[in-house]
ROVOFI-475633 format. One record per residue (C-alpha): residue number from 1; residue in three letters; x, z, y. Coordinates in nm, 4 decimals. Example, Ala and Ser with C-alpha at 12.3 -4.5 7.8 and 13.67 -1.06 7.14 Angstrom:
% ROVOFI-475633
- 1 Ala 1.2300 0.7800 -0.4500;
- 2 Ser 1.3670 0.7140 -0.1060;
END
This chain:
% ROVOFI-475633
- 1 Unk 0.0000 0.0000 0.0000;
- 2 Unk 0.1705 -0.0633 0.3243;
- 3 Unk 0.2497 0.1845 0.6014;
- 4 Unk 0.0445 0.1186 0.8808;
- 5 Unk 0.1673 0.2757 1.2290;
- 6 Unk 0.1000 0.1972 1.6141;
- 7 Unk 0.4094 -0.0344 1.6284;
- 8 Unk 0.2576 -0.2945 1.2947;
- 9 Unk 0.0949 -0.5257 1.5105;
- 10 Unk 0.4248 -0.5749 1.7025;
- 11 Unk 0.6199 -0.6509 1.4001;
- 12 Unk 0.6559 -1.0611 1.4463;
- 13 Unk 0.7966 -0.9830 1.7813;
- 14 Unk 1.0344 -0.7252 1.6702;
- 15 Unk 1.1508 -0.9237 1.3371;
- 16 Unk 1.2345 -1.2314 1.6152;
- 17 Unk 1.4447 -0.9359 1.8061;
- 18 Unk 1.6477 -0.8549 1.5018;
- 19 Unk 1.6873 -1.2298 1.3436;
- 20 Unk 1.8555 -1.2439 1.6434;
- 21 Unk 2.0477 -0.9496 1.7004;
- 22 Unk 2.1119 -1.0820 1.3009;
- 23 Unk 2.2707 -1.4609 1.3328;
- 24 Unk 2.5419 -1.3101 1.6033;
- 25 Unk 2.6730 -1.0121 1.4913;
- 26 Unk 2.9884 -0.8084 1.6611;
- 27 Unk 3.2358 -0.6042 1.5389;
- 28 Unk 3.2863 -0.2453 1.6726;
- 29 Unk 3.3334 -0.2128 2.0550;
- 30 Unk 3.2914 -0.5770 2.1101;
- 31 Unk 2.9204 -0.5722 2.1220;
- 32 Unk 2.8879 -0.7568 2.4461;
- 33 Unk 2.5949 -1.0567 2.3559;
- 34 Unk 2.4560 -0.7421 2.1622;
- 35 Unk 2.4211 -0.5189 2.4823;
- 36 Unk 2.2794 -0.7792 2.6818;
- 37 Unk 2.0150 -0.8306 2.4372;
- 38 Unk 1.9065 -0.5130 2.4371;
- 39 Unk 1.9686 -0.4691 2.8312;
- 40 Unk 1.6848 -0.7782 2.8374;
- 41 Unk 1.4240 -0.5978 2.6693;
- 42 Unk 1.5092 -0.2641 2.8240;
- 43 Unk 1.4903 -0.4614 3.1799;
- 44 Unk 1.1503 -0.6169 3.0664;
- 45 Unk 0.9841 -0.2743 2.9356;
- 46 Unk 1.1242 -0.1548 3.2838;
- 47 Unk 1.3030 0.1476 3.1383;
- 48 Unk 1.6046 0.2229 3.3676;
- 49 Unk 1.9585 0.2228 3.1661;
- 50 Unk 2.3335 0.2509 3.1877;
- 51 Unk 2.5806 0.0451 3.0385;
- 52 Unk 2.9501 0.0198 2.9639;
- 53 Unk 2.9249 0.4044 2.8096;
- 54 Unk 3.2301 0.4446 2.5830;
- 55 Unk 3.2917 0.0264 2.6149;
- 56 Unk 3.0022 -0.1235 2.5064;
- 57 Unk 2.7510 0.1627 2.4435;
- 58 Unk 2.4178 0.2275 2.6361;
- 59 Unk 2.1554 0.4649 2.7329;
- 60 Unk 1.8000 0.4028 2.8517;
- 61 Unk 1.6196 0.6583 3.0195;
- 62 Unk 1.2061 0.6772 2.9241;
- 63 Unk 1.0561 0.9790 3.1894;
- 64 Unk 0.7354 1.1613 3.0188;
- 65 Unk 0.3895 1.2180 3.1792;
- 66 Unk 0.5257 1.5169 3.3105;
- 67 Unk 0.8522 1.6978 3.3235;
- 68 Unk 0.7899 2.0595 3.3872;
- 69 Unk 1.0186 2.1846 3.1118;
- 70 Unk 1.2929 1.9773 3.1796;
- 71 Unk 1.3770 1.9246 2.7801;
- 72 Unk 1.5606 1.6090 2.6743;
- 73 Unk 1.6095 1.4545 2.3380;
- 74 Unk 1.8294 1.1993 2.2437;
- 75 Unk 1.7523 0.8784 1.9817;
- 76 Unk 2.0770 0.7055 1.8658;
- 77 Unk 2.1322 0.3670 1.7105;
- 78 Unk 2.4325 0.1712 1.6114;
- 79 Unk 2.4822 -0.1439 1.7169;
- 80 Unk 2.7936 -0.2970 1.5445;
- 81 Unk 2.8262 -0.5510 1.2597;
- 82 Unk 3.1132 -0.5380 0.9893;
- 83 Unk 3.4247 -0.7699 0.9386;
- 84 Unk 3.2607 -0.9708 0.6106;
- 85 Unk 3.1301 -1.2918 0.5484;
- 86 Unk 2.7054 -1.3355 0.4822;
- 87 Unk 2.6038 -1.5067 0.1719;
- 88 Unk 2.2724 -1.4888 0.2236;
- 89 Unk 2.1504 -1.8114 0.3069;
- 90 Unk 1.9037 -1.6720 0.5292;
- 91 Unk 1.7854 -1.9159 0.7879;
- 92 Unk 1.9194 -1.6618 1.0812;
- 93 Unk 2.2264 -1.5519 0.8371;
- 94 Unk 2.5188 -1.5259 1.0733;
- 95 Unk 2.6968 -1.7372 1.3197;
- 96 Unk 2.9824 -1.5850 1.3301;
- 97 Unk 3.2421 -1.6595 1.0362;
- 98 Unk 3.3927 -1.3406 0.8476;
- 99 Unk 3.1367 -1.1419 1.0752;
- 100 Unk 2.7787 -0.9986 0.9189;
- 101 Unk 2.5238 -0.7041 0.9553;
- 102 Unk 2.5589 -0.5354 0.6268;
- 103 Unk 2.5214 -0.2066 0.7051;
- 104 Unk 2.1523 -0.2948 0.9182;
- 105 Unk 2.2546 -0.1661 1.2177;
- 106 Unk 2.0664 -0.4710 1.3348;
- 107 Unk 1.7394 -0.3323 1.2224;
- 108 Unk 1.8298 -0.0147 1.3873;
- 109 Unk 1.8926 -0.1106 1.7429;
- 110 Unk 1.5395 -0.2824 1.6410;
- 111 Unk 1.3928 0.0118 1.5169;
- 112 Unk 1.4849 0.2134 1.8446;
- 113 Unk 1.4045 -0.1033 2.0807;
- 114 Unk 1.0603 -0.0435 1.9135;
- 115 Unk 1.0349 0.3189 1.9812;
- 116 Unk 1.1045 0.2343 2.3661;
- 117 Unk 0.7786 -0.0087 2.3853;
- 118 Unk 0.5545 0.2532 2.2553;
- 119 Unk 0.7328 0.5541 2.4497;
- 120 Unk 0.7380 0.3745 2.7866;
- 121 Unk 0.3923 0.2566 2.6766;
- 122 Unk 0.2257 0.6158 2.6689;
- 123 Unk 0.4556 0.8495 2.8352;
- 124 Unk 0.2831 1.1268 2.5781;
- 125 Unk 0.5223 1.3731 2.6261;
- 126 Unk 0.6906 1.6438 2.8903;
- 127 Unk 1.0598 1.5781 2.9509;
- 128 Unk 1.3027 1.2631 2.9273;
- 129 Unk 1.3798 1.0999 2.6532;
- 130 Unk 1.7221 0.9241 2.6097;
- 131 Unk 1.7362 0.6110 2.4105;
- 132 Unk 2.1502 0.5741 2.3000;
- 133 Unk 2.2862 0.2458 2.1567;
- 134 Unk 2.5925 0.3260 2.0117;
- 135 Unk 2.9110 0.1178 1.9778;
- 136 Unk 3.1697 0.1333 1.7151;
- 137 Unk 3.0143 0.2905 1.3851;
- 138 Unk 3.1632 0.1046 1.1654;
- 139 Unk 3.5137 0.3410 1.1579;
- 140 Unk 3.5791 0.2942 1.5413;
- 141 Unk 3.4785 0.6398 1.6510;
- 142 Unk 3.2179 0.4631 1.9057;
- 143 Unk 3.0356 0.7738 1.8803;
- 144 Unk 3.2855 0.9873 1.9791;
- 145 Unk 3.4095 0.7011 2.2605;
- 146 Unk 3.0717 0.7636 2.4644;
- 147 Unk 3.1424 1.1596 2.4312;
- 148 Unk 3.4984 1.1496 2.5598;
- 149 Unk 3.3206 0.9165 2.8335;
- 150 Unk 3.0293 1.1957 2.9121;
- 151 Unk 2.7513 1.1002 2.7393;
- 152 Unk 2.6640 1.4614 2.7340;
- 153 Unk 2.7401 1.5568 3.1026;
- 154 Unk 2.5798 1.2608 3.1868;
- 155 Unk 2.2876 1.2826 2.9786;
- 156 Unk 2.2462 1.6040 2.8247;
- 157 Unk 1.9802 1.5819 2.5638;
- 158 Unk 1.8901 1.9044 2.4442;
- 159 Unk 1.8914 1.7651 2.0359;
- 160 Unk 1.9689 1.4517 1.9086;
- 161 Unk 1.8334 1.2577 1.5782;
- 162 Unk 1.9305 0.9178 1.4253;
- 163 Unk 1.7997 0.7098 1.1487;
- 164 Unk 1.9919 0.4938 0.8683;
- 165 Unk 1.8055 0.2661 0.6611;
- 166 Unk 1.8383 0.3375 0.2661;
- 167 Unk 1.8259 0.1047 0.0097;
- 168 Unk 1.7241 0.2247 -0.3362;
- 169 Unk 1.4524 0.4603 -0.1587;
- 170 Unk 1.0968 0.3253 -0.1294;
- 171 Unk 0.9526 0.1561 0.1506;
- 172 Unk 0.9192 0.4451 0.3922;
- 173 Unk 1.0661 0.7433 0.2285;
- 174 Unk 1.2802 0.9708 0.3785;
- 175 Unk 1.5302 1.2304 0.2768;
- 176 Unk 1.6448 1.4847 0.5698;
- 177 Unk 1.8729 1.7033 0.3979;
- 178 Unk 1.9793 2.0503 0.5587;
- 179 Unk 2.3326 2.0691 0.6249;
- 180 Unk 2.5854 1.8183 0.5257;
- 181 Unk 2.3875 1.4616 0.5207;
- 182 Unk 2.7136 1.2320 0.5443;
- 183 Unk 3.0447 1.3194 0.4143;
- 184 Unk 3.3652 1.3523 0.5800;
- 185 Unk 3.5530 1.0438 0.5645;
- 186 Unk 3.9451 0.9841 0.5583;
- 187 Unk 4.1903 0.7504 0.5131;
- 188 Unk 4.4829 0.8135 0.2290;
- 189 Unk 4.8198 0.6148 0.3127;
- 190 Unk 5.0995 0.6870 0.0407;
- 191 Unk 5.4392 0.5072 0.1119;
- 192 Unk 5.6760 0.5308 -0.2047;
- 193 Unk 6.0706 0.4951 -0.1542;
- 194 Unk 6.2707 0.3799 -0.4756;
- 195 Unk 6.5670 0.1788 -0.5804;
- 196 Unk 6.5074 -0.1733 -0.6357;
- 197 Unk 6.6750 -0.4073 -0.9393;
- 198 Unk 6.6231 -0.6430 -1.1935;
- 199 Unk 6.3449 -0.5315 -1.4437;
- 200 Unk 6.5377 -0.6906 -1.7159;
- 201 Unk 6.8516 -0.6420 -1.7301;
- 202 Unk 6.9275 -0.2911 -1.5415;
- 203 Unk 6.5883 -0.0922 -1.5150;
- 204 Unk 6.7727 0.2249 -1.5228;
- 205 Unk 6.9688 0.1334 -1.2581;
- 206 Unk 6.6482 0.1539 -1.0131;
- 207 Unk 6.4192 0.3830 -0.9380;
- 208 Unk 6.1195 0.2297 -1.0225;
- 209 Unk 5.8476 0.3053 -0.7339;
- 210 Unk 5.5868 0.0997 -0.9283;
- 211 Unk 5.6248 0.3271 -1.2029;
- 212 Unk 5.5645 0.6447 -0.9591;
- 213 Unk 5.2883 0.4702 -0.8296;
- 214 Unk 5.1393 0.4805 -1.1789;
- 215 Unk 5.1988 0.8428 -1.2182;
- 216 Unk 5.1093 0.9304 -0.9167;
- 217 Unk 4.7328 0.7388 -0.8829;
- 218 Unk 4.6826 0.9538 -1.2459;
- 219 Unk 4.7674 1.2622 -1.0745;
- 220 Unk 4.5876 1.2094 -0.8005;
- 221 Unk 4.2566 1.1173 -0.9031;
- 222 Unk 4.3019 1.4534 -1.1518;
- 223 Unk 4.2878 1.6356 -0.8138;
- 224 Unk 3.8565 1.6560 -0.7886;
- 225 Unk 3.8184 1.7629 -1.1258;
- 226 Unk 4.0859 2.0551 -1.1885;
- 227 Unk 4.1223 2.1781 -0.8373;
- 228 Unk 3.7924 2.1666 -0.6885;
- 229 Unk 3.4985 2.4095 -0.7958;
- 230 Unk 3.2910 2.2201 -1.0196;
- 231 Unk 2.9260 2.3432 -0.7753;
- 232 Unk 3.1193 2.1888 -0.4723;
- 233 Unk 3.1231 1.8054 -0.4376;
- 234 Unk 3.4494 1.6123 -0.3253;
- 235 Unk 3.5787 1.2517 -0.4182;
- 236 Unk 3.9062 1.0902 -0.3878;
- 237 Unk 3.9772 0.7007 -0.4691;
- 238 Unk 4.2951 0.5362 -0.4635;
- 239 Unk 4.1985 0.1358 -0.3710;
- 240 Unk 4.4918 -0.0643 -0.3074;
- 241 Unk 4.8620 -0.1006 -0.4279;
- 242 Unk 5.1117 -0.3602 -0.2649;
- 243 Unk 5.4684 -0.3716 -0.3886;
- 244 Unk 5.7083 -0.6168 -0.4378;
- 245 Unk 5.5597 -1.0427 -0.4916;
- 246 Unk 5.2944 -1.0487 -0.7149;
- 247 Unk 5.3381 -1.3893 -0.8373;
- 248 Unk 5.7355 -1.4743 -0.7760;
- 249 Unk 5.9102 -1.0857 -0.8432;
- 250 Unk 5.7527 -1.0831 -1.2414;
- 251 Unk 6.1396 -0.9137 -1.3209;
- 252 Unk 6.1991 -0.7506 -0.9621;
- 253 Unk 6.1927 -0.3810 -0.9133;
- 254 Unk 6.0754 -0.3534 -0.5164;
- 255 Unk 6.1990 -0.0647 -0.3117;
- 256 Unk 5.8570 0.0439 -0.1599;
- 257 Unk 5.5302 0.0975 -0.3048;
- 258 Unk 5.2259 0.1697 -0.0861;
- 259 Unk 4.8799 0.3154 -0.1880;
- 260 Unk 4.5955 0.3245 -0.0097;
- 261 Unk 4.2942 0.5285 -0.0591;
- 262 Unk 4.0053 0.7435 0.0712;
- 263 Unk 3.9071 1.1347 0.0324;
- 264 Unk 3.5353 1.2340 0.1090;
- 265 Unk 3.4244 1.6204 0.1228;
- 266 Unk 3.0981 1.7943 0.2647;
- 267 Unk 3.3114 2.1043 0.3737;
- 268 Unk 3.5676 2.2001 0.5742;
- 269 Unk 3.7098 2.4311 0.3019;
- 270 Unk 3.7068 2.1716 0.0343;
- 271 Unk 3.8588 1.9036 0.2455;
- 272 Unk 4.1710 2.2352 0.3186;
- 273 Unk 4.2329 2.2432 -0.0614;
- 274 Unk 4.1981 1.8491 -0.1206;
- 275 Unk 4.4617 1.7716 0.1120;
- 276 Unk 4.6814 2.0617 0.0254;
- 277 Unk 4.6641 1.9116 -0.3197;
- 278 Unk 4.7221 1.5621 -0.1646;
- 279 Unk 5.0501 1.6991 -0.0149;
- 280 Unk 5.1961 1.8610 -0.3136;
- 281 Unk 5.1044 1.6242 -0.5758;
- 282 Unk 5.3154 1.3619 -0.3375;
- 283 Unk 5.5932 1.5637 -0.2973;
- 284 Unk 5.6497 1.6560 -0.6629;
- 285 Unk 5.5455 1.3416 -0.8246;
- 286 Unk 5.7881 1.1480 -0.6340;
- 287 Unk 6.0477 1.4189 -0.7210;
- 288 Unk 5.9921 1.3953 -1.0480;
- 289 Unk 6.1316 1.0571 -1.0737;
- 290 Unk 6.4187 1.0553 -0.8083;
- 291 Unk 6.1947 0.8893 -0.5291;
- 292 Unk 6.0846 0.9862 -0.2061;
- 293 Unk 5.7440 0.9616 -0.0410;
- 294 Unk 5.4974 1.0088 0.2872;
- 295 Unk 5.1568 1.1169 0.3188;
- 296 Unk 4.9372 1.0221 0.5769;
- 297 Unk 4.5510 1.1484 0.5956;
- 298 Unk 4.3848 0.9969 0.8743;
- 299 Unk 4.0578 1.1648 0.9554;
- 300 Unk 3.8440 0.9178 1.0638;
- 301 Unk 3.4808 1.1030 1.0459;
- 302 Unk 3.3889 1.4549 0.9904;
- 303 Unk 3.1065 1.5719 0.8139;
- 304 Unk 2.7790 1.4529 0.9580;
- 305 Unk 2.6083 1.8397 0.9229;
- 306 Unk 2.2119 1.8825 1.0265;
- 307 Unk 2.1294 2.1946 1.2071;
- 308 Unk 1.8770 2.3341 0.9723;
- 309 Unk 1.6028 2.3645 1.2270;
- 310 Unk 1.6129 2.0633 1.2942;
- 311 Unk 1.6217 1.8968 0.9690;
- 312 Unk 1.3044 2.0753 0.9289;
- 313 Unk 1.1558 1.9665 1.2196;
- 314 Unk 1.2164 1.6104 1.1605;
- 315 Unk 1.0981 1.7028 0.7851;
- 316 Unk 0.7662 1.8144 0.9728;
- 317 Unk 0.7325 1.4898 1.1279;
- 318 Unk 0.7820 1.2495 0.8664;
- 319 Unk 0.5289 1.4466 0.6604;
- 320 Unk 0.2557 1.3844 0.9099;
- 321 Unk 0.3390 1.0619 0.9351;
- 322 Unk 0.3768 0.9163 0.5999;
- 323 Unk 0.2823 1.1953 0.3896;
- 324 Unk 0.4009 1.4834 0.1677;
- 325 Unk 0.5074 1.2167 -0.0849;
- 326 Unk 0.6959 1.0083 0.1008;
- 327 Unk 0.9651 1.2964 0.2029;
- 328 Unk 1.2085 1.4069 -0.0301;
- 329 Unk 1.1571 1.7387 -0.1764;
- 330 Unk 1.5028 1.7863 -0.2696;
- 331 Unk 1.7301 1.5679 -0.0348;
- 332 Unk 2.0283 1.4612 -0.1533;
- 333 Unk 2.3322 1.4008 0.1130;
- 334 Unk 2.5557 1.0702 0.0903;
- 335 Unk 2.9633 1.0559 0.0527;
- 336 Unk 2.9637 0.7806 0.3123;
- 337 Unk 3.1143 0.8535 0.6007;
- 338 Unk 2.9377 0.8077 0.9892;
- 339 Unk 3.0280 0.9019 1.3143;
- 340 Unk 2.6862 1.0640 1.4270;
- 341 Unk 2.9249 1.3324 1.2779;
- 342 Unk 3.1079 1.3807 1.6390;
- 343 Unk 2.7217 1.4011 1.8186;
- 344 Unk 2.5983 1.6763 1.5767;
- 345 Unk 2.9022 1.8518 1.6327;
- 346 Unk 2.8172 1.8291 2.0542;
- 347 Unk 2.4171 1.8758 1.9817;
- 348 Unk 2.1742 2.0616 1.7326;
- 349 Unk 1.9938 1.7303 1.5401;
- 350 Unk 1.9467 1.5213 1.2386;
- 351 Unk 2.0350 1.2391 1.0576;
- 352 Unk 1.7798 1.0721 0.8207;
- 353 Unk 1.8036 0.8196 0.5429;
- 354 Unk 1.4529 0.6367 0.6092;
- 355 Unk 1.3719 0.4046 0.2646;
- 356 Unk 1.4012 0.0282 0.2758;
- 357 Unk 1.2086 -0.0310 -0.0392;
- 358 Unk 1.5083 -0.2859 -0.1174;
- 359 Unk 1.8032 -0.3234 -0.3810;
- 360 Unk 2.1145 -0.5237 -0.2349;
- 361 Unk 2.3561 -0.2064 -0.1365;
- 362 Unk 2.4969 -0.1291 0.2063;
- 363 Unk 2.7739 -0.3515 0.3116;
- 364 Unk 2.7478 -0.6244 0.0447;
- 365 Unk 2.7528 -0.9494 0.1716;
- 366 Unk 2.3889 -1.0415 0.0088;
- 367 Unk 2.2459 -0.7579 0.2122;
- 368 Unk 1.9548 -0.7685 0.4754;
- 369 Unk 1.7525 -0.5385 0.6644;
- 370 Unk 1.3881 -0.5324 0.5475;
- 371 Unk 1.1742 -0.6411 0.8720;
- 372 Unk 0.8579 -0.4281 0.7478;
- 373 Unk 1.1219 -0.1055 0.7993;
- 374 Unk 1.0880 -0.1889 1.1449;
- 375 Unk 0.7810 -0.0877 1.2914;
- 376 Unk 0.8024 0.2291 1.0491;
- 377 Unk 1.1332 0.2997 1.2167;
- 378 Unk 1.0491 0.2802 1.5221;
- 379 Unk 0.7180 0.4688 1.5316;
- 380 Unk 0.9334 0.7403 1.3283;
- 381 Unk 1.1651 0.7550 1.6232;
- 382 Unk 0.8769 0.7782 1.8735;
- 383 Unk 0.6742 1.0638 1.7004;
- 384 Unk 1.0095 1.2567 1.6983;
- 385 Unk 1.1015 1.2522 2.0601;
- 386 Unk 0.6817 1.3157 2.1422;
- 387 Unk 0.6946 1.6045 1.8648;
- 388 Unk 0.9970 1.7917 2.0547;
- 389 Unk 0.8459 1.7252 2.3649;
- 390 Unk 0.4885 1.8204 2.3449;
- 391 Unk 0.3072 1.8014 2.6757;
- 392 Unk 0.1723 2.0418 2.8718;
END
């Protein structure tokens, strides 16, 4: 049975908005064609905005009925597109070689484009509401980018909530969990010093840093499951080895081996003892065989952590919106990583995984938004910021 909401009649105008937004995608902090588009329809809904927050970012401004509190809440969306090439074969599948919305941040800026018609429409609430396009998800710390540029001092919402669209939930579903939603996200560099030589004819000669590498990926990915408590939740991937010329070195030894990898952790304690770990598995594998080594952890995102009252809240409003069955009684949070982390730690708020009632997985290159999230979206957007801004 389909969802209806306020925004459904509005949805062949909307889907035109993201087909757009969807043949010319940009990459993080280069959202320029993006901002204007939005800049149009915030100019032709006559909501006053800002641009050029943290590069490309910006914030529209939507005044209530009435503003005796003075309470402000903030609606986020991200705007960026990821460095991968569609196949699709959708009539508005991208423009723009090696560049594609896989992630659906396409739909979101949508979604939140939507919630600004019907909040400028009725005004049904006391306060401001601040509509925030953000730059830069996709691991360029746009997020924190508008901070460092005062998004906050500039527009100080009093909470803060964003939506991801979630394939493999149902059409409509949503899952709000309290406390860590999104995982902490960093990046593992491993640089591996041997001895190079002839494979042949003098391996003991070298010291062989592909063999290190071996030893040390084993070692490594032993980490999660003998050094972290079994009823805490971590993961650690090793994704990449270069060494040496894959094709023309078959019987040369290389000097260097680098591995690259990723950690994720919900907690700051468990992220402490991963990287410890990290640090001395290194160390002594690399002794162990006569090489040297260097660590590098890069932390790209923290945890994305709801404050519980408002997970609840936002619980609340889905439930009167698309029923008790539609909202997850036991929410489950994700070990991808996302820089809402740097606003929740800034602002109380939540971060919900809204179902797209679709299969293809985040960032795969056969991916697309579904256009019947949109209207959903957005009206789930609206009845939040009218919900924590009741009027008077």
């Amino acid at each position: 049975m389909p969802i209806i909401t306020p925004l459904s009649n509005e949805l062949e105008s909307l889907r035109a908005i993201r087909h757009d937004l969807h043949a010319n995608p940009e990459l993080g902090l280069e959202e320029h064609r993006t901002a204007d588009a939005i800049a149009r329809e915030l100019n032709r809904l006559e909501i006053p905005h800002h641009r050029g927050i943290g590069g490309t970012g910006i914030v529209g401004i939507i005044e209530g009925k009435s503003n005796r509190t003075g309470r402000t809440v903030g609606l986020r969306a991200d705007m960026d597109a990821l460095p991968l090439q569609e196949m699709t074969g959708l009539a508005y599948q991208s423009q723009c070689g090696g560049k594609m919305h896989a992630c659906g941040h396409d739909g979101h800026v949508t979604m939140l484009l939507a919630a600004a018609r019907h909040l400028q429409r009725t005004r049904d609430f006391d306060g401001r509401v601040f509509l925030i396009f953000q730059p830069g998800e996709e691991g360029c710390g746009g997020g924190k980018a508008m901070i460092d540029d005062g998004l906050f001092d500039r527009f100080p919402a009093d909470k803060i909530f964003a939506l991801h669209n979630w394939p493999g939930l149902p059409l409509g579903a949503v899952s709000i969990p309290e406390g860590p939603v999104m995982a902490a996200a960093d990046r593992i560099t491993i640089r591996i010093q041997g001895k190079g030589g002839h494979g042949g004819v003098a391996p003991h000669r070298t010291i062989d840093p592909v063999l290190v590498a071996g030893h040390m990926i084993v070692a490594i990915h032993s980490i999660v499951s003998r050094n972290i408590d079994p009823l805490e939740s971590a993961a650690i991937s090793m994704c990449a080895v270069q060494g040496g010329d894959p094709v023309g070195g078959f019987a040369v030894i290389p000097e260097e081996v680098t591995l690259v990898g990723t950690s994720r952790t919900l907690t700051i304690d468990v992220r402490a003892i991963l990287h410890r770990r990290l640090e001395e598995v290194v160390s002594s594998v690399a002794a162990t065989f006569g090489a040297t080594a260097t660590l590098e952890c890069e932390h790209v995102f923290p945890a994305t952590v709801n404050s519980v009252e408002e997970a609840r809240f936002a619980t609340t409003v889905a439930r009167e919106l698309f029923g008790a069955d539609c909202v997850a009684a036991a929410p489950r949070p994700s070990f991808g990583g996302e820089d809402f982390a740097f606003m929740l730690q800034k602002r109380p708020g939540a971060y919900i995984h809204l179902g797209s009632g679709t299969e293809v997985g985040l960032h795969n290159p056969h991916f697309d938004f579904n256009d019947d999230l949109l209207p959903i979206g957005g009206t789930l957007f609206a009845k939040l910021a009218e919900n924590a801004l009741p009027a008077e």
